[in-house]
Every structure is written in structure tokens, then in C-alpha cells.
DODREN-81257 format. One record per residue: x negated, y, z of N, C-alpha, C in turn. Coordinates in steps of 0.1 Angstrom, whole numbers, plus 2048, in hexadecimal, padded with zeros to 3 digits. Atoms other than C-alpha are relative to their C-alpha. Layout:
<nodes>
XYZXYZXYZ/...
</nodes>
This chain:
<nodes>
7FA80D8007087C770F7F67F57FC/80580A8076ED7B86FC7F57FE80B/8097FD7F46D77BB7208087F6805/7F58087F96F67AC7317FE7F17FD/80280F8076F578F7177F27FA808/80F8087FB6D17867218007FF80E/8038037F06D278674580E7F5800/7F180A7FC6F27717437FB7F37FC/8018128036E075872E7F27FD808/80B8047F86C47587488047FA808/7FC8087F76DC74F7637FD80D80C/7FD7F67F66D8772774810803803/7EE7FA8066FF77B7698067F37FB/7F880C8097197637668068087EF/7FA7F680D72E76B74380B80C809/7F47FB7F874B77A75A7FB80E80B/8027F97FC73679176B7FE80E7FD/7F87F38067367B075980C8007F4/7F88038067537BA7448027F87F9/7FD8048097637AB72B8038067F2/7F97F580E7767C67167F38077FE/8077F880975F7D56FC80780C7FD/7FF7EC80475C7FE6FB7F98017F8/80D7FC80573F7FD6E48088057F5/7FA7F880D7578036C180B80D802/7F67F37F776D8206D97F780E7FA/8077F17FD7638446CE80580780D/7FF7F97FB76685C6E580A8097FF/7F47FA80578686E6D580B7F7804/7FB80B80079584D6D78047FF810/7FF8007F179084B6FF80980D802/7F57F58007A086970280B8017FE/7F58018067BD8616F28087F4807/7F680E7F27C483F70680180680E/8007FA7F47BE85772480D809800/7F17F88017DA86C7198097F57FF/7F380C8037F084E7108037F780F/7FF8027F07E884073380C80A804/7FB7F17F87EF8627448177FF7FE/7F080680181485F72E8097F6804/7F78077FD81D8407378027FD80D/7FD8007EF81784475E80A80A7FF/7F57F680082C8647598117FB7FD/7F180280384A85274880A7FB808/7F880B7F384983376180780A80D/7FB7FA7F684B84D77F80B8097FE/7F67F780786A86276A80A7F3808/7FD80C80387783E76A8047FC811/7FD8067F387382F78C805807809/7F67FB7F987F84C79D8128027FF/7F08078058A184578B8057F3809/8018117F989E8227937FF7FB80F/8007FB7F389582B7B480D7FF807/7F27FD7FA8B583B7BD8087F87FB/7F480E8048CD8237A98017F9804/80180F7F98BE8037BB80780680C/7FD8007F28C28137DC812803802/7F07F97FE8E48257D68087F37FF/7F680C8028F28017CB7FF7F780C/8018087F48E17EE7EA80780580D/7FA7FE7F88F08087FE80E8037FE/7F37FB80391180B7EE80980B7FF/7FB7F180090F82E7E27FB8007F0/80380280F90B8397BA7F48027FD/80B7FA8098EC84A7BA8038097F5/8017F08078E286779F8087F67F4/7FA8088048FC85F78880880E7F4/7F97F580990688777A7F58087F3/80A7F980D8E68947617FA7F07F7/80380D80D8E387D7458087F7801/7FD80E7FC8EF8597407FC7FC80D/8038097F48F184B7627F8805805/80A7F67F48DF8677747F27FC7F8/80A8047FE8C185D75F7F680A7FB/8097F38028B58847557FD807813/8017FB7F48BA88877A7EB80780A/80E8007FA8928837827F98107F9/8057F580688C89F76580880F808/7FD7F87F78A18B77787FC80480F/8017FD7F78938B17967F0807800/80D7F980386F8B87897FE8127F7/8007F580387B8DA77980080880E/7FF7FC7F08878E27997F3801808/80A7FB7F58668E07AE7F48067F8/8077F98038508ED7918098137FC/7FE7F380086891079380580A814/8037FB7EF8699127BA7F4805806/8097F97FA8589287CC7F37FB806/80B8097F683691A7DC7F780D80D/7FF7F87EE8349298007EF7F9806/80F8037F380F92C815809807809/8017FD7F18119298357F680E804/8057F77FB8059458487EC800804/80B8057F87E99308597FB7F87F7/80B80B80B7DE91B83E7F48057FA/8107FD8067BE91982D8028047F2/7FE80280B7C69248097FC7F57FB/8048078077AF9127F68007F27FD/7FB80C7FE7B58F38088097F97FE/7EF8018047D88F48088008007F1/7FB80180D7D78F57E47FB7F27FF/80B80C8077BA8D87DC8067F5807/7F980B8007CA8BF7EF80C7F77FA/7F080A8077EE8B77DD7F27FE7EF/8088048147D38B77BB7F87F5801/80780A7FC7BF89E7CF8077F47FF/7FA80B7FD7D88867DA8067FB7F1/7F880580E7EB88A7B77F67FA7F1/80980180A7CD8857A17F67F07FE/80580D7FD7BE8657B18027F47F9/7FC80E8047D684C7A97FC7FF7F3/80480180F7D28567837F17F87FE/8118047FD7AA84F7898027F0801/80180F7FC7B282D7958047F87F6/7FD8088107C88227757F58017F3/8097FC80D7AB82C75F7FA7EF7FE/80981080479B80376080A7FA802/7FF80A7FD7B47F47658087FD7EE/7FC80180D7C07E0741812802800/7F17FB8037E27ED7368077F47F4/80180A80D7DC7CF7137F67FB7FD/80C8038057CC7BE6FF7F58067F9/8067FC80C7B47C76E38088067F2/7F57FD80B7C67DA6C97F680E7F4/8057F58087BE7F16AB80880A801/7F97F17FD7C48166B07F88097F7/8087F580C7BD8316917F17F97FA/80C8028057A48146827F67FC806/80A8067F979180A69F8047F580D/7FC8097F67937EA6B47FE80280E/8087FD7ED7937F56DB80B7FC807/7F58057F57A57E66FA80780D80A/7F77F87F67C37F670C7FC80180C/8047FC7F67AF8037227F2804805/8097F180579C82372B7EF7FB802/80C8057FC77C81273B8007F580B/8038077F876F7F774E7ED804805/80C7FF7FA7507F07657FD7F3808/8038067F47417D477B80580080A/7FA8007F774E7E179680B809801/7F57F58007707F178D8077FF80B/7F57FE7F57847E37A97FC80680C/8027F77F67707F77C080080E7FF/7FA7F18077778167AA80C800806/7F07FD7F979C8127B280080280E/7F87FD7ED79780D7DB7F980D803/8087F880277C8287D380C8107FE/7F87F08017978437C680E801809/7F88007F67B38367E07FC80580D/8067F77EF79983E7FE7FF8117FA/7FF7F18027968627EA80A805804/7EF7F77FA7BE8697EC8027FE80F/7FE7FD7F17BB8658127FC80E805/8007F48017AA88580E80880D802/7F57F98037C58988038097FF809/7F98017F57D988D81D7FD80780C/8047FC7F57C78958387F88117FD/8027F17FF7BC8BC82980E803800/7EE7FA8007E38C082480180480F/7FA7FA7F67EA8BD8467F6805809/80C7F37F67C78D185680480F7F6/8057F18047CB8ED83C80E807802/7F47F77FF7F18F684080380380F/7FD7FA7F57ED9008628057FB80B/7F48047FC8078EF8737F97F2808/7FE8097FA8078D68908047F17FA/7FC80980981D8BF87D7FA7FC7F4/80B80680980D8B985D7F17F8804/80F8067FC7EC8B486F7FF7F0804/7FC8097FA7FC8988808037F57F7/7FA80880980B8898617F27FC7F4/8128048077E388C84F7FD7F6806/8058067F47D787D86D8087ED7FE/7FD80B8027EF85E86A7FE7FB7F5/80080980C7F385A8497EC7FB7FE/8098038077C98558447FD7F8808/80280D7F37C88408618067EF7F8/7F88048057E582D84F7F97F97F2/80580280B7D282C82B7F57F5802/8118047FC7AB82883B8047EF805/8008127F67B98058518087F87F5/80180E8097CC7F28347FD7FF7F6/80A8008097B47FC81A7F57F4805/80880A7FC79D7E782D8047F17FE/80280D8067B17C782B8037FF7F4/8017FE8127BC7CF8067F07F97FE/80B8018037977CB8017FE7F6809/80780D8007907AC81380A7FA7FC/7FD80B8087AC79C8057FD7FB7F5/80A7FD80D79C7A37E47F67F67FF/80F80780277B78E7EB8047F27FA/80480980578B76E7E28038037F0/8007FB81079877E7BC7F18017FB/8127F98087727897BB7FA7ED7FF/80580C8017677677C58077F47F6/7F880480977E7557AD7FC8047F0/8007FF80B77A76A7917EF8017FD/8137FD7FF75077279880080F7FA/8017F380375779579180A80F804/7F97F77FA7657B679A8048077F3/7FC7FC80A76B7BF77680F7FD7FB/7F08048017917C276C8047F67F3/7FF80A80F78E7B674D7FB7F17FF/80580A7FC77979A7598097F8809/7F78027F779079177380D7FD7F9/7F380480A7AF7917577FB7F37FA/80380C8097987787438027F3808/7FC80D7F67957627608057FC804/7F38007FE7B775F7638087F47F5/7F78048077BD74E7458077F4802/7F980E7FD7C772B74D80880580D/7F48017F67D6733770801810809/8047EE7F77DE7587847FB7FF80E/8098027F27CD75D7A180D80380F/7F38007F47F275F7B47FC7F6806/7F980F7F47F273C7B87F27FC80B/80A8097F77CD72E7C47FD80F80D/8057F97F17C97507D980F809805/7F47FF7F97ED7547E7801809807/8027F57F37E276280680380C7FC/8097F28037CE77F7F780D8057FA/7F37FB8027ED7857E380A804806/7F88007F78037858037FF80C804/8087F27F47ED7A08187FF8087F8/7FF7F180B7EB7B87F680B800801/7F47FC80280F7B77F280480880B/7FB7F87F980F7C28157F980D803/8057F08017F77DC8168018097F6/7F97F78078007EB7F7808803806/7F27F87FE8207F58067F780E80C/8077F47F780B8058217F780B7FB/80E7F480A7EF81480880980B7F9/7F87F780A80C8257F480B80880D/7F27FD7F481F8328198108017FC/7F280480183E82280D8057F880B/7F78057F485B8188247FD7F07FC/7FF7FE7F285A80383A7F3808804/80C7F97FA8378158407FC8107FD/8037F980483A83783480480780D/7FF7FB7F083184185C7FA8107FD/8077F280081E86384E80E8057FF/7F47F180184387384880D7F8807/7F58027F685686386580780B805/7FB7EF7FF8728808648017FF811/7FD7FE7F58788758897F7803809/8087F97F885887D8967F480B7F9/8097F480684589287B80980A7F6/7F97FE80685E8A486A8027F77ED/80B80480F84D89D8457F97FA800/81380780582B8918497F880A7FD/80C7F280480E8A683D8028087FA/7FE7F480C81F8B681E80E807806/7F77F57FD83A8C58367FC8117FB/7FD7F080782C8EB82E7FD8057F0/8007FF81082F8E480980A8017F9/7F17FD8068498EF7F07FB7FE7F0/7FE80580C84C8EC7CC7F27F57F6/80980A8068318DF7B57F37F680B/80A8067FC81A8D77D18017F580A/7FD8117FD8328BF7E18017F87F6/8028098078368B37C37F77F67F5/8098078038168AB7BB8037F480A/80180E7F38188967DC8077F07FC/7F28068038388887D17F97F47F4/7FF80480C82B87E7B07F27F4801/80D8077FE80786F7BD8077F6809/7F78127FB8208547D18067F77FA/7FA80D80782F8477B77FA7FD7F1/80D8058078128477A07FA7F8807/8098097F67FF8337BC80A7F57FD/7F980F7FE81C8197BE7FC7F87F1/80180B80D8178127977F37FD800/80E8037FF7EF81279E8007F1805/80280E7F77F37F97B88057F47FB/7F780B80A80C7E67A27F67FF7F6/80A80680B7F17E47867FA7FB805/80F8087FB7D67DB79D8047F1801/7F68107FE7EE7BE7A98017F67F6/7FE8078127F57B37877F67FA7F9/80D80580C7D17B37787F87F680D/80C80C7F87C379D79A8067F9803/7FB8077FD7DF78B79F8097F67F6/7F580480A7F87857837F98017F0/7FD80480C7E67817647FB8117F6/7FD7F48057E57A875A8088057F2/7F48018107F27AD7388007F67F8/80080F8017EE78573380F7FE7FC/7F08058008137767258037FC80A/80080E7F68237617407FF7F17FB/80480F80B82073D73A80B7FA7FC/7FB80480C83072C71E8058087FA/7FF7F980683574B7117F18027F3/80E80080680F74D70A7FC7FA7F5/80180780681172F6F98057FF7EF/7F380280982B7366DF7F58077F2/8037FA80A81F73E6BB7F07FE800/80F7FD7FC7F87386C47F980A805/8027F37F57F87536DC80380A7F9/7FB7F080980876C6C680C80C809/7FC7F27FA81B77E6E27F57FF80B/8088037F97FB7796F67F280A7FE/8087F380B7E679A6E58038097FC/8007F98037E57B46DC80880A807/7F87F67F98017CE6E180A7FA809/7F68077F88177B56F37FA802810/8037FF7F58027B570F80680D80B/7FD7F57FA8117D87188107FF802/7F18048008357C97187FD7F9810/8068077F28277AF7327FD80680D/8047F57F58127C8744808806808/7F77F57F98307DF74D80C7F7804/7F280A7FA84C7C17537F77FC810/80A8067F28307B276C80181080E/8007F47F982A7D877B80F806807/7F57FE7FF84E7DB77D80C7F780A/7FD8097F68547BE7947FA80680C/8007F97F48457CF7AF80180A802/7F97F67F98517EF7AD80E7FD804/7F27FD7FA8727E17B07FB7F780E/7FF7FE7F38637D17CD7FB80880E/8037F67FB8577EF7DC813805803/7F07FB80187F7FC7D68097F6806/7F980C7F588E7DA7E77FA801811/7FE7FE7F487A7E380880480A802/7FB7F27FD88280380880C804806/7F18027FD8A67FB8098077F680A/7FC8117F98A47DC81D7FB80680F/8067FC7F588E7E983C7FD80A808/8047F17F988A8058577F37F9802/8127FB7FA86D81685F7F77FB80C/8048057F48558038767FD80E809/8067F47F48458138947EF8007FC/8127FD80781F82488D7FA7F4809/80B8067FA80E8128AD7FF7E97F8/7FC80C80381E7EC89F7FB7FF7F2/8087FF80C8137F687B7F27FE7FB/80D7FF8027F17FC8827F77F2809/80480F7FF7ED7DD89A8027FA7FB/7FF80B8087FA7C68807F48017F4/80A7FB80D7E17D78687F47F7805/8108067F77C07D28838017F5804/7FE80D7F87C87B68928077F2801/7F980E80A7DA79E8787FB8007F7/8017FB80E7D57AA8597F28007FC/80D8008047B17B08597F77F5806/80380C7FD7A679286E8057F67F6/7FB8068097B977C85D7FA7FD7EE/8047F880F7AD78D8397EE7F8802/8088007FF7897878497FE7EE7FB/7FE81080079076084E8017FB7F6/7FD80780E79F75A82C7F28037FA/80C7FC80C78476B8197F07F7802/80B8067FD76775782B8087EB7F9/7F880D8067807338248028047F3/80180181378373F7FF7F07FF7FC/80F80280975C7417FC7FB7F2800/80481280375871C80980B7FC7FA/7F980780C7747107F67FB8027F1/8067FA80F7637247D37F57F8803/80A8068007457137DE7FF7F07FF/7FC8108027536EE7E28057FF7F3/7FB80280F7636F57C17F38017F6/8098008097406FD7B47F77F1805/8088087FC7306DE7C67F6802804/80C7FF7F771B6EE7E08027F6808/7FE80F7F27266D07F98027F77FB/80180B8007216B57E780A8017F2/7F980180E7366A37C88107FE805/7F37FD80075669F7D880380A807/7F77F78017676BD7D581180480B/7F18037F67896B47E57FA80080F/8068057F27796A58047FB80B80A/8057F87F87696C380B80480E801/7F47F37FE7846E08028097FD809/7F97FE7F57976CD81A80080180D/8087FB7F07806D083880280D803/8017F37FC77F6F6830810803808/7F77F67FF7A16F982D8067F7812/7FF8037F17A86E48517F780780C/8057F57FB7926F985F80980E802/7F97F87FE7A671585880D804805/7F38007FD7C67058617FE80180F/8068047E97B66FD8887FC80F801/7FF7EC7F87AC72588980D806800/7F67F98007CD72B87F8097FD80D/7F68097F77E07138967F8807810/8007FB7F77C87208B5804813804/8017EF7FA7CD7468B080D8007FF/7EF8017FE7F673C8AC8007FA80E/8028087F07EF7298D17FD80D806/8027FB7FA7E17488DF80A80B801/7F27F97FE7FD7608D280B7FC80A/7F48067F88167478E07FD803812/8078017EF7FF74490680180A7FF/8017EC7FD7FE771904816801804/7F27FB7FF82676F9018027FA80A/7FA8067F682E7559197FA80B80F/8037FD7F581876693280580E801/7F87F380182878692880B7FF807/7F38037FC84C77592F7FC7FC812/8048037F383C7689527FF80A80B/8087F67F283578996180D80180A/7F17F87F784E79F97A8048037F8/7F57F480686D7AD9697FF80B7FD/8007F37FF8717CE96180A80480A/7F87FD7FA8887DF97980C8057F7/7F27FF8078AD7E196D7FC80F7FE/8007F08028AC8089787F1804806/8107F67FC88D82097680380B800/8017F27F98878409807FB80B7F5/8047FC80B8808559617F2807802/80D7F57FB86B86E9737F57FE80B/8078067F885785A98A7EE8017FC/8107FF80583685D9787FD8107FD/7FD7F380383D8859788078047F1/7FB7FA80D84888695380A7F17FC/7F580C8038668749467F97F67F1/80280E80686485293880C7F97FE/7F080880188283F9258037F3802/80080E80088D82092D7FD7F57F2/80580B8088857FD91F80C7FC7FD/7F48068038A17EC90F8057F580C/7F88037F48BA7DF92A7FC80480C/8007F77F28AE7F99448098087FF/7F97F57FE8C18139507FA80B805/8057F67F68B883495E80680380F/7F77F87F28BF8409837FF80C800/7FD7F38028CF85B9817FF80A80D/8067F87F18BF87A99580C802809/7FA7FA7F88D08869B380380E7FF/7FD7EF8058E58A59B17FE80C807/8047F37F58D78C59B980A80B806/7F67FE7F78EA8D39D67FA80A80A/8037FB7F88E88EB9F57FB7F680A/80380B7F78D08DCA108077FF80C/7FA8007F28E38C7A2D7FC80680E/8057FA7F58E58D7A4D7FD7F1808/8028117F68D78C0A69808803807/7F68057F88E78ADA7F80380280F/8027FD7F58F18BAAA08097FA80C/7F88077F59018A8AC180D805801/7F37FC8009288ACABF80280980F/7FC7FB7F59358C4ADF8067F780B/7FC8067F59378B2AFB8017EE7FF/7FE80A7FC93188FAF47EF7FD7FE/80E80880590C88CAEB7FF7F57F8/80280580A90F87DACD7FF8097F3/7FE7FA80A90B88AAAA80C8027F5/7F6801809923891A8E8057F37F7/80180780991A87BA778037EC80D/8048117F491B85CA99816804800/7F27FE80094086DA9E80A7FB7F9/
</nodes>
């Protein structure tokens, strides 16, 4: 730290560039023990939301939900996890052992990895010693998190090569395709938080928060994570790896008890990851809200409060993880993954270059007025916007311009059947029959039958 200090007052390191939170008075017993208290409290939330889960949906669709073990179905989740740790666990014939095992430990293990930086509070005393809610930081944590999200694609994709099976392979295969493409813009929407806050440290990133959250000045970036988390975590509408109608399952089809429920359990640990990451680069992390902050001279603004905060904030987007769920069908894979390539990451590309000259007009690399020249950038990026909405519109019209489709098609015309387009019909084959005799000149008039 005291190295850090010196290059910072040289002007190699701004202050905000390496962490913030102090580990130096933390033993080593001590880490361990917030790692277990972590570990507990992802376990309770995911006890929890899968309750909450089913209740939301059951009421949006006007059914009760788990409503017979416990109060209000709410032991229901603990029954269902006795249940898959005393079911049988079935290999496939053709599987790989070893594989087939390491994968559901892969996928399920990850997300945990990813909560380890990120801050859960403030600074608090525990058994005598001052250390922050939270297990470790680094320089570069936020590339630790996309770092152990590209790991659990892993696990996906040995699930469905090692259990043998056509299907699964299929459901690997998409789902890391799925992960690998909105991982990508996750991470460039990210650049303007880095550029904003001058650091990839979480705790650093919380500090730099304090006067305003990074929702409002970088909007966007906020926009495009909200939507690729849903895809990073393959929740509905995008959970295309276990489309029952074309993959039965997904990759963890030839799995049964604990080692789907590893699976099981590493999705809705990922949703609360994603929801902390959200939280600590966007909202403030275990920060009060405002005029809360304020109250008492920041006395609910520290310490252990911050873990009240933390998990209200975290808890706003799993219920909106549980409002699409209930609100939207399942897109289609090819429409998914062009919106990803070919919106999503373009787009992602453009803002992130317009946040570096806007951060830099804010620092007065273009001169002294400021305004004058944030609003060149950002007219600039309204005219990229406005021409690449011009060219969508000119692709459609010229789309709408072509030939028709034909009312009726032929299903089989291309040797293998093909279904109609909406408002076609099919022509229906002709019926297989004995072949006509031909036609022969009636008796005595020299004409044919068919002229008769």
C-alpha cells in the first residue's frame, strides 16, 4: 500500500486506482470466516428466491404456487433439495465418467468465485478486528468476475460432449455460444464505469460513486448490462440452451439428482452475482440511497447497514429477472444472437469510444469549455445514430418492395419439406391413385373418349 501511496503521489496512479478497502488488519482465520458467511448468505438468498420465484409467477399467472410445506409453500425449496440430493444419479452408457462428473462442480462453483470482490458492506468490526465486508479486492477485480463467468461456459459445454448424447451436445454448443457473444458486450459496456470511475477495483468503483451512481451519467452501459445479464444467466426470455421444443433440456438433459442440481443451483447463484456486479457499478453498492445517506451524519450509511442496502438493491433485480420470466416467451436462437452481434456489440463499441471523449472534455483535454465540447461528442453520436436508423429503415423498405411470397407453395419442391410463411398455404399433394389408361378413339366415330 505504502508503494501504491508513492506512485500515486508521483502521478503514476491516480488515488482510485488501486483498491480502496484495507485487508492489511484481516488475519487469515478471519477471511475464512467471511468466506463462509458469503458462501451462507448466497445459499439462503437462492432457498429464498426459488420461493419467490414460484409465488410471483403463480400470482402473474393466476395460479397459487407452492403453498402446502411450510407457511405459504415457503419450506417447499428445502424439500425439493432433499429430494435431488437422495435420487439416484444415472451415467449414461456413453459418457465420459470423469467429465460427466467435473462439469455440474464447474458450472456450480464459479458463480461463488465471482462474489468473492465484490463488497457485500462497509467496514465493520468482527471478533476485534476492523475489516471490510468483503473477502478480497484487486485492481482488476471486474475482470476476475467476467474471468470466472467465461470459466462456467466450460461446464456447459463438457456437460453436453461428455454425456454422450446428441442432444445435450447441442444444448453445450448453444448455450457457450450464448454466454461467449453477450459476455462480450457486458464487457464493453463496462468501459465507460472504468472510465468514470479510473479503475477496475470494486471498492474503488463504490467510492467513486459517492456523490452520484453511475446509473445516471452512464445510462446506456446500464441499459445493455441489464440486457445481457439476462442472457449471461440463460434466463427466459433467453434461456435458448434448454428450449424443451427443440432440445429437450439443454446440456444437463442426461443428469439426475445432485448433478442437476448443481446446475440448477449455479443459475441462481449467477443471477445474485450478476445482481451484485450491477449494484456495485451501477447503483451505489452497499452505499444508502439518497437522503437516506444523509440522515444522522451518515449513520445508516456504514457499517453493517450497508448489507441491508446491498441485498434490497440485489433484490430489485432478481425480481426483475422473475417479471420477465412471467411476462415474455422464449425468443428464437438465430434473432438472439443477431441482436447480440450486430446491435448490442456495435452499439456497446460506439458508446464506449463517446464515453472516452466525453471523460476527456470533462477532464479538459479540448480546451476550457467543457459543455461546448461534450456536446460536439455527444452530436456526433446522435448523427451515427440517426444514419444507422436511416439504413435499417432503407433494408426494410427495400425488403417490403420485393415480389410477394406466393399465397400457395409447394412444401416439397426443394426435395425436403419446408413450412409455410405466415399467410401461405400449402398445396396439397395429389392423391396417390391407379395410373390412367390412355386415351383411345371411341368405335366408329374417330374421336376419343374424353372429345365424346
Amino acid at each position: 500500500m505504502s508503494a501504491l501511496a508513492g506512485l500515486a503521489g508521483t502521478g503514476t496512479l491516480t488515488a482510485l486506482e488501486y483498491p480502496v478497502a484495507d485487508f492489511s488488519g484481516t488475519p487469515l482465520w478471519l477471511s475464512f470466516i467471511k468466506a463462509l458467511l458469503i458462501f451462507v448468505y448466497l445459499l439462503l438468498q437462492v432457498v429464498v428466491v426459488i420461493w419467490f420465484e414460484r409465488r410471483v409467477i403463480g400470482f402473474m399467472q393466476q395460479r397459487s404456487g407452492p403453498n402446502r410445506f411450510g407457511p405459504i409453500g415457503i419450506c417447499q425449496t428445502l424439500a425439493d433439495g432433499f429430494k435431488l440430493i437422495w435420487k439416484e444419479t444415472i451415467v449414461p452408457a456413453r459418457a465420459d465418467a470423469k467429465t460427466y462428473h467435473l462439469a455440474p462442480i464447474i458450472a456450480g462453483s464459479c458463480a461463488f468465485i465471482a462474489f468473492s470482490v465484490i463488497p457485500v458492506g462497509g467496514t465493520v468490526s468482527m471478533f476485534g478486528y476492523t475489516t471490510p465486508l468483503q473477502l478480497t479486492d484487486s485492481p482488476v477485480a471486474v475482470i476476475l468476475v467476467l474471468a470466472a463467468a467465461g470459466i462456467s461456459a466450460y461446464g456447459f459445454v463438457l456437460a453436453g460432449w461428455s454425456s454422450g448424447s446428441p442432444y445435450p451436445l447441442l444444448g453445450g454448443l448453444r448455450s457457450t455460444a450464448q454466454v461467449i457473444s453477450y459476455e462480450i458486450a457486458m464487457g464493453l459496456s463496462l468501459i465507460a464505469v472504468f472510465l468514470y470511475a479510473g479503475s477496475m477495483s470494486t471498492s474503488s468503483i463504490v467510492a467513486a460513486q459517492a456523490n452520484m451512481w453511475f446509473a445516471i451519467p452512464a445510462v446506456f452501459s446500464f441499459a445493455v448490462y441489464c440486457i445481457c445479464m439476462v442472457g449471461e444467466t440463460n434466463r427466459l426470455p433467453f434461456d435458448l440452451a434448454e428450449g424443451e421444443g427443440e432440445l429437450v433440456g439443454g446440456y444437463h438433459t442426461e443428469y439426475a439428482g445432485m448433478g442437476f442440481g448443481m446446475f440448477f443451483l449455479g443459475e441462481y447463484v449467477n443471477m445474485f452475482t450478476a445482481a451484485g456486479l450491477a449494484t456495485t457499478l451501477f447503483l451505489g453498492g452497499p452505499a444508502a440511497p439518497p437522503g437516506i445517506a444523509g440522515i444522522g451524519d451518515g449513520m445508516f450509511n456504514q457499517g453493517w447497514w450497508g448489507v441491508l442496502w446491498f441485498t434490497i438493491k440485489i433484490w430489485l433485480f432478481i425480481f426483475y429477472f422473475v417479471w420477465l420470466r412471467g411476462s415474455l416467451p422464449r425468443t428464437r436462437y438465430d434473432q438472439f444472437m443477431r441482436f447480440g452481434w450486430k446491435v448490442l456489440i456495435p452499439a456497446t463499441l460506439v458508446w464506449g469510444m463517446a464515453g472516452a471523449f466525453i471523460r476527456a472534455a470533462q477532464l479538459r483535454f479540448f480546451g476550457s469549455s467543457t459543455f461546448l465540447a461534450t456536446g460536439i461528442i455527444v452530436g456526433v453520436v446522435l448523427v451515427i445514430a440517426l444514419v444507422a436508423a436511416w439504413q435499417v429503415d432503407s433494408r426494410r423498405e427495400a425488403a417490403a418492395l420485393k415480389e410477394p411470397e406466393p399465397e400457395e407453395i409447394d412444401p416439397f419442391a426443394g426435395g425436403y419439406p419446408v413450412p409455410p410463411m405466415p399467410g401461405q398455404r400449402l398445396r396439397e399433394p395429389a392423391a396417390a391413385g391407379p395410373a390412367p389408361r390412355p386415351l383411345s378413339p371411341a368405335p366408329g366415330t374417330g374421336t376419343t373418349d374424353e372429345e365424346a
